[in-house]
N, C-alpha and C positions, 0 to 999 in steps of 0.2 A: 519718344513716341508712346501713346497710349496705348495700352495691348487692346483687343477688340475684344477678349477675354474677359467680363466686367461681370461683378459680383451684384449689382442691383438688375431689378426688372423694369421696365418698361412702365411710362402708366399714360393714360390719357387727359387730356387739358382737364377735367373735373374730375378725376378719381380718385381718392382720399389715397394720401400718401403717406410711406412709412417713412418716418423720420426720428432719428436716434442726434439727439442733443447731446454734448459732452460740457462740462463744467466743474468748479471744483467744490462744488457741495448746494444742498438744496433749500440752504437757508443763512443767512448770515447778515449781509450788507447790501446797500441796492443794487446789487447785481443779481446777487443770489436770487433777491425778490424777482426784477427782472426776470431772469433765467425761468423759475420756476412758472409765474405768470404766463411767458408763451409757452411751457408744456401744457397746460392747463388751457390755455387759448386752442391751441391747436389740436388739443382732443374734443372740445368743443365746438368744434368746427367741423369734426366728423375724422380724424384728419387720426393716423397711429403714433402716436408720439411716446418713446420714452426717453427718462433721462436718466442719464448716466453721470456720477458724479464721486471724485476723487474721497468725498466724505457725506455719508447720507448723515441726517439728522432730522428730517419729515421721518412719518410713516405714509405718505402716498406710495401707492402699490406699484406705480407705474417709475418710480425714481431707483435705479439701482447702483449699489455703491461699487464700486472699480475696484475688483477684489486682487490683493499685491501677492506674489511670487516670486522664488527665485527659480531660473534656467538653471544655471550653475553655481555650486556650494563655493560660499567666497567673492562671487563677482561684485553681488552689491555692494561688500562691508568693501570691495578695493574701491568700487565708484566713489561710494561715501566719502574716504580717506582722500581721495582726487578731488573733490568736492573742496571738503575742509581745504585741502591744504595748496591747493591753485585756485582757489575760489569760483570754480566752475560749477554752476546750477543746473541742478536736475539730467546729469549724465546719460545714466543706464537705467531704464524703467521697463522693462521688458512687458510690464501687461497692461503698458499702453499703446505699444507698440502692435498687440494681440489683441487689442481690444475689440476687433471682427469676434472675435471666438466666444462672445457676450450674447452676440446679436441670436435670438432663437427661432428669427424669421428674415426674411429678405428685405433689406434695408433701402432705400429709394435716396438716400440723399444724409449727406452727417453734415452737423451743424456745429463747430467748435467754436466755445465762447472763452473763457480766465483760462488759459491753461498753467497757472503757477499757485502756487499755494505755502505759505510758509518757509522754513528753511526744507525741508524734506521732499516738500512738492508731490505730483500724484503724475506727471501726465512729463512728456519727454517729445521736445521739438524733433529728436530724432528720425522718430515712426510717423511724423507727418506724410513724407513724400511718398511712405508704404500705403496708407492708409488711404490719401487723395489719389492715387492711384486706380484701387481698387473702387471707389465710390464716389461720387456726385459729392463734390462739398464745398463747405460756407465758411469762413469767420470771423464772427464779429469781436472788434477790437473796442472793448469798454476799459481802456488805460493802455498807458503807452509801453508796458513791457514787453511786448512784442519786437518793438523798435529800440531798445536800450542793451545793454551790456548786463543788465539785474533788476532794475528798480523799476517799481509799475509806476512813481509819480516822482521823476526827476526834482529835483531843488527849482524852484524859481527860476528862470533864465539859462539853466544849464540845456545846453545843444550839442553837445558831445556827441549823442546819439546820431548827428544828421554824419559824421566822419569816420566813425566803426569806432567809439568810444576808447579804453585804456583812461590810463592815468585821471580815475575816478575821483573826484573830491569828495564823497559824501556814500562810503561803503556802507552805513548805519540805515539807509534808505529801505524800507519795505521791497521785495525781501532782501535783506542784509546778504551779505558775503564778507567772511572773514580775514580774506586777501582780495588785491584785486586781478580778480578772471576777466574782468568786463569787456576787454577787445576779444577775449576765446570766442565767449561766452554771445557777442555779439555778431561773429562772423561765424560762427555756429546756427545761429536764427537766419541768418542769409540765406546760407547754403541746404537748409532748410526748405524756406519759402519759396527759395528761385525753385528746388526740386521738387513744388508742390503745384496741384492741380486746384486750385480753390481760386473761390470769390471771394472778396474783402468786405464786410460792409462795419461803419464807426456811427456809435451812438448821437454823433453832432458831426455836422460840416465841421466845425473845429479841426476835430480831432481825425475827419478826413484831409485833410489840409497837412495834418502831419505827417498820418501815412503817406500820403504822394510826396511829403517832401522827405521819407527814408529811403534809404538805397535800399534796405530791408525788403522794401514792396514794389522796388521798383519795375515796373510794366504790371503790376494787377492791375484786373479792374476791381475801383474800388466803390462803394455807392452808403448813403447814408439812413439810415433806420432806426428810430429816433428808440428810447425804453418804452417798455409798455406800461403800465398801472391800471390796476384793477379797479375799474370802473365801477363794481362792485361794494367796492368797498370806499373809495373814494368821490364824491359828489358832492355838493351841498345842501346845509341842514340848514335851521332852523337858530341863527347866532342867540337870539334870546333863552331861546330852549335848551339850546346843547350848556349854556354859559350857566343856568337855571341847575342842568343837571350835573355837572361837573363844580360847582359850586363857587362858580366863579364873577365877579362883581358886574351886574350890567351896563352897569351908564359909567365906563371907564374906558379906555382909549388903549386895547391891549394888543401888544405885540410879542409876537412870538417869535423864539429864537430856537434854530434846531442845528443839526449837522454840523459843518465847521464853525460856525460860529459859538458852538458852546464847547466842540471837542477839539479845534485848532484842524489844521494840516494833518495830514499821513506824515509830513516832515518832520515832522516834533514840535513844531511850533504852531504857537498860538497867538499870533498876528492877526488873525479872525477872530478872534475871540477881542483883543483888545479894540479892534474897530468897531467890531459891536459895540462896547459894555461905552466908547465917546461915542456914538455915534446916539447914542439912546441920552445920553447923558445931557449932548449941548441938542438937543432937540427941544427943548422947552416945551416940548407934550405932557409934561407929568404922564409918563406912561408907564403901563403894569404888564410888566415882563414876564412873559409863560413862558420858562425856558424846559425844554423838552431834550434828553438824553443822560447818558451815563455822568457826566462830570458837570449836569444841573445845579448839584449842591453846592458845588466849589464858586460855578461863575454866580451863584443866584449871591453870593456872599460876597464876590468883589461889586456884581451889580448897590448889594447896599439901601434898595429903595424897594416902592412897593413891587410885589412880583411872586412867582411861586416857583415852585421847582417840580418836575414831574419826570419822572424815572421813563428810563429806552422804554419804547413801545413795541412789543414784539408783532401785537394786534394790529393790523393795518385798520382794521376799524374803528379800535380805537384812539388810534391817532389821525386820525379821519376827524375826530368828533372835537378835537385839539384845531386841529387847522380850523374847524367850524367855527369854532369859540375868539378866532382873532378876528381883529380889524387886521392887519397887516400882518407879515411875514415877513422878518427882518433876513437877509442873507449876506453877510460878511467874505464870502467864500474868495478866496485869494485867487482859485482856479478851478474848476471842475469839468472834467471830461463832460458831462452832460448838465447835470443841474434836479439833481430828484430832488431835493426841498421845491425850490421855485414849480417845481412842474406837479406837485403833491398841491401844495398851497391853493394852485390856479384851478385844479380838476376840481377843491372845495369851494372854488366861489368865493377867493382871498386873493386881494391885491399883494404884490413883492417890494419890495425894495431892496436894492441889493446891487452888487457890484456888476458893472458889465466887464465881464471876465470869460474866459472859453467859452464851452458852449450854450452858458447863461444868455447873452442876446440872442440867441434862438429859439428860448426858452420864454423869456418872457418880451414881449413887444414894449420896450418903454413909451408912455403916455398914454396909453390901451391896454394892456395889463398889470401894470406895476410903474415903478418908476427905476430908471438903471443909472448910477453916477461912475463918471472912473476909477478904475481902483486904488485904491491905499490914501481917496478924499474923504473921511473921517466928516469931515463939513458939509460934502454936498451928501452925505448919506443921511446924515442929520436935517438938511434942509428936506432932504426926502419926508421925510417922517415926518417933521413939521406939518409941510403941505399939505399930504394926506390926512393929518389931524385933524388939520383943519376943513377940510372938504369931503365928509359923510358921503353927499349926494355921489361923488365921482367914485370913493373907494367901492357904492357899492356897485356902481356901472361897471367898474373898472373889475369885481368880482363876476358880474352877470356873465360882458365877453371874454373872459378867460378861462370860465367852466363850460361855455361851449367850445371855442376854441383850442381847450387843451383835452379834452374828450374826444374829438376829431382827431388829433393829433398824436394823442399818446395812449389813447385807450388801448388793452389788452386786443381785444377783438380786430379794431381796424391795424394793430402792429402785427398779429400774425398773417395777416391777410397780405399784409405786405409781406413779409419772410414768405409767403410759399409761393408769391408770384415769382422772388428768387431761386428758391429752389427749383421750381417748372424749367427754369431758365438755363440754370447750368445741370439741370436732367438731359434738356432738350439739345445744348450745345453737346454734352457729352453722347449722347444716342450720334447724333450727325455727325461727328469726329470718330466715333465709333465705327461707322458707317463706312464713313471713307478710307479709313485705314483697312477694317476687311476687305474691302475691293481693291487694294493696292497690294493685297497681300494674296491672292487671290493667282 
């Protein structure tokens, strides 16, 4: 039962709400972008937002980093030891468990996004049930460690997670464990979740689909809310101009490769990467490959043909101006909880190609904004690209509806507007449960 005792205030259907985000840092990968994006949304809105994050790396004033403690001298160095040596993750964290004791105003609603982080981790499923408790709360699930034994992107086909996992084939998985904990470590999250007071919401029906089919969530309600991207910095340019000023060839048939296809899996592998590099090969577009990310230099080298290589973009701008400069946008991606290439690509006013795999078909509409084949056909990806080569007039239709449509869709603005008619929602159920328990106690 919920005590009637509740540490947030009241607010009214339009009164700017305080709201304290949790995440495990304020810059990194497209989560991080995410994450940070609706802090930023949501101050813009009128709206109190700070975030809170297991490792800062912005200087935004409003991002505060989750400063660590110890209670008792010894506990953590014995947790760690428990850690290593049963393979059990992120044990004993005590100041996340405290993490009220941060807040230096009254909080209306917590919103927890990644709660895992490397081998050492910042944040502890423990102090869930304390915490929802105390406060109105959210969590969105952008990967599936939530519902696993360790790993935030299971191997291909493995389902272990739907049975309370153990007997792990693939310890080496993002984040690793050096034995396997994975059945502790997953009826741990359980027991967790079921003792938690939160709303669920998954960056794609996908990977809603998943949660309702873990035992992990079983009876939340769960709902889907798509990333946001900044609007701002994402839109379309001017392809002559941007290709002009980036110095890259006009009258050439360019596709761009970014995210797994040039950096493989979280798995280790680079399966993405090789359906690119045939996929581009038996296409018979003579096409000039702008391959965008960290391990650019390596694939631009097994690619072999015309093409350039362009180092990670920390600048959403200026990989904004990248997406501008292609005809297509090539996506290899074997799986993705969401799909941030494809849905970057489309806010520039670029068609996709690319595998229909999770929650890529919801990302891009095949035949109206890109074109999608099944995965691991090497041929029909190639016949993608073909097609479009050959048809200018459609790739650039096919760019017009999918910068309005994915602006609608994923813009900063209209996603937090969505997140706080959730939080209204479980403020309001919690006030009315509140309610009713005072008068029963009464």
């Amino acid at each position: 039962m919920i005590s009637p005792a509740l540490t947030f205030s009241g607010s009214l259907p339009d009164d700017p709400l305080r709201i304290a985000l949790v995440h495990t840092a304020d810059q990194g990968g497209g989560a991080e972008a995410s994450t940070l994006s609706l802090h930023l949304a949501l101050k813009s809105l009128g709206h109190q937002s700070r975030l809170y994050v297991g490792t800062k790396l912005t200087t935004h004033p409003d991002v505060v980093e989750i400063p660590r403690f110890r209670c008792i001298p010894g506990v953590l160095r014995g947790a760690h030891w428990m850690e290593r040596t049963f393979g059990w993750q992120y044990l004993y964290h005590p100041w996340f468990r405290k993490l009220d004791q941060l807040f230096d105003n009254e909080v209306d609603v917590i919103h927890f996004h990644s709660l895992w982080s490397g081998q050492l981790g910042y944040a502890d499923v423990g102090g869930l049930p304390g915490l929802t408790r105390r406060y109105p709360s959210l969590m969105t699930l952008r990967d599936l460690w939530m519902v696993t034994g360790h790993c935030a992107y299971p191997a291909l086909g493995c389902e272990r997670w739907k049975t309370g996992c153990g007997q792990c084939p693939s310890l080496g998985l993002a984040p690793s464990i050096p034995v396997d904990g994975t059945a502790f470590n997953w009826r741990r999250k359980q027991r967790a979740i079921r003792a938690s007071n939160l709303r669920v919401t998954t960056v794609s029906n996908w990977l809603g689909e998943i949660a309702r089919s873990s035992p992990i969530f079983h009876g939340k309600e769960i709902h889907t809310v798509y990333n946001g991207l900044d609007e701002t910095a994402f839109y379309p340019r001017s392809r002559s101009e941007v290709r002009q000023k980036l110095g890259l060839p006009q009258d050439t048939f360019i596709v761009m490769l970014a995210g797994q296809s040039v950096e493989g899996t979280s798995t280790g592998g680079d399966g993405a990467v090789e359906y690119a590099l045939k996929a581009l090969r038996a296409s018979d577009s003579n096409p000039f490959a702008m391959i965008v990310g960290k391990s650019a230099d390596s694939v631009l080298r097994r690619w072999g043909q015309s093409g350039i290589a362009i180092a990670f973009q920390k600048d959403p701008q200026k990989l904004a101006e990248y997406y501008c400069a292609a005809d297509v946008v090539l996506v290899a991606s074997l799986w993705e909880t969401f799909g941030r290439i494809p849905a970057e690509a489309q806010m520039c006013g670029v068609p996709v190609v690319g595998f229909a795999t999770g929650g890529i078909p919801e990302i891009v509409e095949s035949g109206t904004t890109g074109l999608l084949v099944p995965p691991h056909d090497a041929a029909r990806l190639a016949a993608a690209l073909r097609q479009l080569s050959a048809e200018p007039e459609r790739r650039l239709e096919m760019g017009r509806v999918g910068a309005v449509r994915a602006n609608e869709r994923f813009g900063t603005q209209s996603v937090a507007r969505n997140y706080v008619g959730h939080y209204r929602e479980v403020i309001a159920n919690r006030q009315s449960l509140s309610s009713v328990n005072a008068g029963h106690n009464q």
